[in-house]
VORO-144718 format. One line per field, with one value per residue (C-alpha): residue in one letter; residue number from 0; y, z, x. Coordinates in steps of 0.02 Angstrom, whole numbers. Each point is the difference from the previous one (the first is absolute). Last residue first. Layout:
! residues N
guke <- (a	...)
bator <- (NUM	...)
north <- (Y	...)
up <- (Z	...)
east <- (X	...)
This chain:
! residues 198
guke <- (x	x	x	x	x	x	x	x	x	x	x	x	x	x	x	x	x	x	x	x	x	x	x	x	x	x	x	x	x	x	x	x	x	x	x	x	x	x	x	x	x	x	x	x	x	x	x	x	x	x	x	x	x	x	x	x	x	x	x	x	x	x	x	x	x	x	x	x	x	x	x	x	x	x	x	x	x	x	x	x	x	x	x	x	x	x	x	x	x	x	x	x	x	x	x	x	x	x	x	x	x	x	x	x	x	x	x	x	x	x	x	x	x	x	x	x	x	x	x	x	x	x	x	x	x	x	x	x	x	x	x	x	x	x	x	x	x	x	x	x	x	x	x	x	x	x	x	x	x	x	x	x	x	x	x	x	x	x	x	x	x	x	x	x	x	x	x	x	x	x	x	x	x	x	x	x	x	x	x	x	x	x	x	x	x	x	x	x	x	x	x	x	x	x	x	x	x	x)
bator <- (197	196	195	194	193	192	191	190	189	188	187	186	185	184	183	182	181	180	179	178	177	176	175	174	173	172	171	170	169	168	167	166	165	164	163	162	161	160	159	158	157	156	155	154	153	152	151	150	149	148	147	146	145	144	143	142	141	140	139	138	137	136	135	134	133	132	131	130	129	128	127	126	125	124	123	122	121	120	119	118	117	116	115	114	113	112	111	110	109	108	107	106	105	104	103	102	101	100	99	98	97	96	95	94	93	92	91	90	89	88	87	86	85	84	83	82	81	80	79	78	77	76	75	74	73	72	71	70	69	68	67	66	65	64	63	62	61	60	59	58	57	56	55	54	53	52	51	50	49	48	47	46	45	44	43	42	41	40	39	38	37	36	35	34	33	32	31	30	29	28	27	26	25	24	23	22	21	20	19	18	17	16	15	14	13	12	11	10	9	8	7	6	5	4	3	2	1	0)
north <- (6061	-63	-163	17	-154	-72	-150	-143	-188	-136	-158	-61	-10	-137	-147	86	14	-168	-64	88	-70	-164	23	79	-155	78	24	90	53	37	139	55	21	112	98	36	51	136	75	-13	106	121	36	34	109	110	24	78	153	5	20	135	91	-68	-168	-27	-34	-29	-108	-132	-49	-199	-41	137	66	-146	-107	124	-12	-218	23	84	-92	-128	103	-64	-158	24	39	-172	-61	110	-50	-174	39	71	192	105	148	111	31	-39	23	-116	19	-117	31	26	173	71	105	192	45	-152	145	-75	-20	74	-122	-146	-105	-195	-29	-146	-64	59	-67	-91	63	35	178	59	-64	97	155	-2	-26	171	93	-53	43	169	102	-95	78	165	90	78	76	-140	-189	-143	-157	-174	-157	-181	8	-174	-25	-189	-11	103	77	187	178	130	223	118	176	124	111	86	-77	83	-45	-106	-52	13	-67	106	-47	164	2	157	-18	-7	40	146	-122	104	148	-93	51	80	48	-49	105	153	-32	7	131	20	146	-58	-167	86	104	-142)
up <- (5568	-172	-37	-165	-74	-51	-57	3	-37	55	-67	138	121	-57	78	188	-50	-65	156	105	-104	12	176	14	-79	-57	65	159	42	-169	-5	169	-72	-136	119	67	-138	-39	161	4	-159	72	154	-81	-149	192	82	-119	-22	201	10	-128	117	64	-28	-99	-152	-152	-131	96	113	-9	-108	-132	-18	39	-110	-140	4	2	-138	-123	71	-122	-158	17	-29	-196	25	57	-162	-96	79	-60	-158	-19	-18	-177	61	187	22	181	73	70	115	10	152	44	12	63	-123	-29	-107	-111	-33	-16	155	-42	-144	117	111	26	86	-23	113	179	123	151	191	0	102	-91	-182	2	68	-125	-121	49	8	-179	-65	96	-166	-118	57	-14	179	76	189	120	-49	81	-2	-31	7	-7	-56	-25	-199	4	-180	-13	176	30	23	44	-21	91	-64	94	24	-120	-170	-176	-143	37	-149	-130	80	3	183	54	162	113	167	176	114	89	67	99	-101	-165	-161	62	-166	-47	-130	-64	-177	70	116	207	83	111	34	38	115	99)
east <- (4348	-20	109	72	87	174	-2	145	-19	116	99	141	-161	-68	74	-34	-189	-4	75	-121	-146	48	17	-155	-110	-148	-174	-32	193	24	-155	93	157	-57	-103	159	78	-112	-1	168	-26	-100	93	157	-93	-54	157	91	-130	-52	170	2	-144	-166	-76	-166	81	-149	37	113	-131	-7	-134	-17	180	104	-131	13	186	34	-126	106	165	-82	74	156	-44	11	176	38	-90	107	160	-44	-36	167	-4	17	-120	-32	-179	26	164	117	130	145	112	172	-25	-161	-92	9	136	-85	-125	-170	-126	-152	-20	-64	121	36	176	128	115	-47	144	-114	52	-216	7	161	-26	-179	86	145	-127	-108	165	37	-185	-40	102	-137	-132	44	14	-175	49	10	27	-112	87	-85	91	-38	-183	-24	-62	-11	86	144	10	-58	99	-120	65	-92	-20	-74	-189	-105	-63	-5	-77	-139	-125	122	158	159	36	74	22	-9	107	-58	156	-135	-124	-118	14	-23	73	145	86	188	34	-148	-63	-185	38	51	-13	-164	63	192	-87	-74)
């Protein structure tokens, strides 16, 4: 409590809940909501299905693009499929940063085959993949205590996500055409990293 009190506006490492004391300040640099309060959690989706294959929340508020390599090494663990090309926005440049072996294309980027550009263009459906995580399956608001409470939560969400995947294919599609386009697609992924507000 004293360091509350003590505490400034250019103070390090402020305690900006007392409940929740590894809540960290984001800046999100949009107009209508600047900052947001809570972690960073980082969503790795399919090509063209967008299955959530890995989320990861990260403690403290690292640059985006330093959560990108262990993010892909996480992905490539869970599935046993090599990643071959990754889909990021602008937050991610430095090549110091990306996973090696790998091609990682970032939006806004020039001079790209017109097939490269079209991939590109899909990056932008991880967009959706977010909102629903935060809206429909509890991602916006963490309800669980502590940093385990932190991890477990984006975990939750996005097998709750997948799940309701499976059971729109159970009702209507064919799942084991589904399965085996899910399993074809994962060599081609997306990568995000998002706020989650505690």
């Amino acid at each position: 409590s004293k360091k509350i009190h003590t505490q400034t506006k250019n103070s390090k490492n402020k305690i900006y809940s007392v409940h929740e004391p590894q809540v960290d300040c984001i800046s999100k640099g949009k107009s209508h909501q600047r900052y947001e309060f809570g972690n960073k959690v980082s969503l790795v989706t399919t090509n063209k299905n967008n299955w959530a294959i890995e989320v990861k929340a990260f403690a403290g508020n690292p640059y985006d693009g330093a959560t990108l390599k262990e993010a892909i090494a996480q992905a490539e663990q869970f599935t046993g499929v090599e990643i071959e090309e990754i889909c990021v926005d602008r937050g991610y440049r430095g090549k110091k940063y990306h996973p090696e072996g790998k091609k990682v294309l970032i939006s806004g980027r020039r001079k790209l085959s017109p097939a490269k550009k079209k991939r590109l263009k899909r990056r932008s459906s991880i967009e959706p993949v977010i909102e629903h995580l935060k809206s429909d399956h509890r991602m916006n608001l963490n309800r669980l205590s502590g940093k385990d409470g932190d991890e477990i939560n984006p975990i939750l969400s996005a097998a709750a996500f997948n799940l309701k995947k499976l059971m729109r294919a159970f009702l209507g599609l064919d799942i084991f055409a589904l399965l085996t386009q899910f399993r074809m697609n994962l060599d081609f992924v997306f990568f995000r990293v998002l706020q989650k507000t505690s």
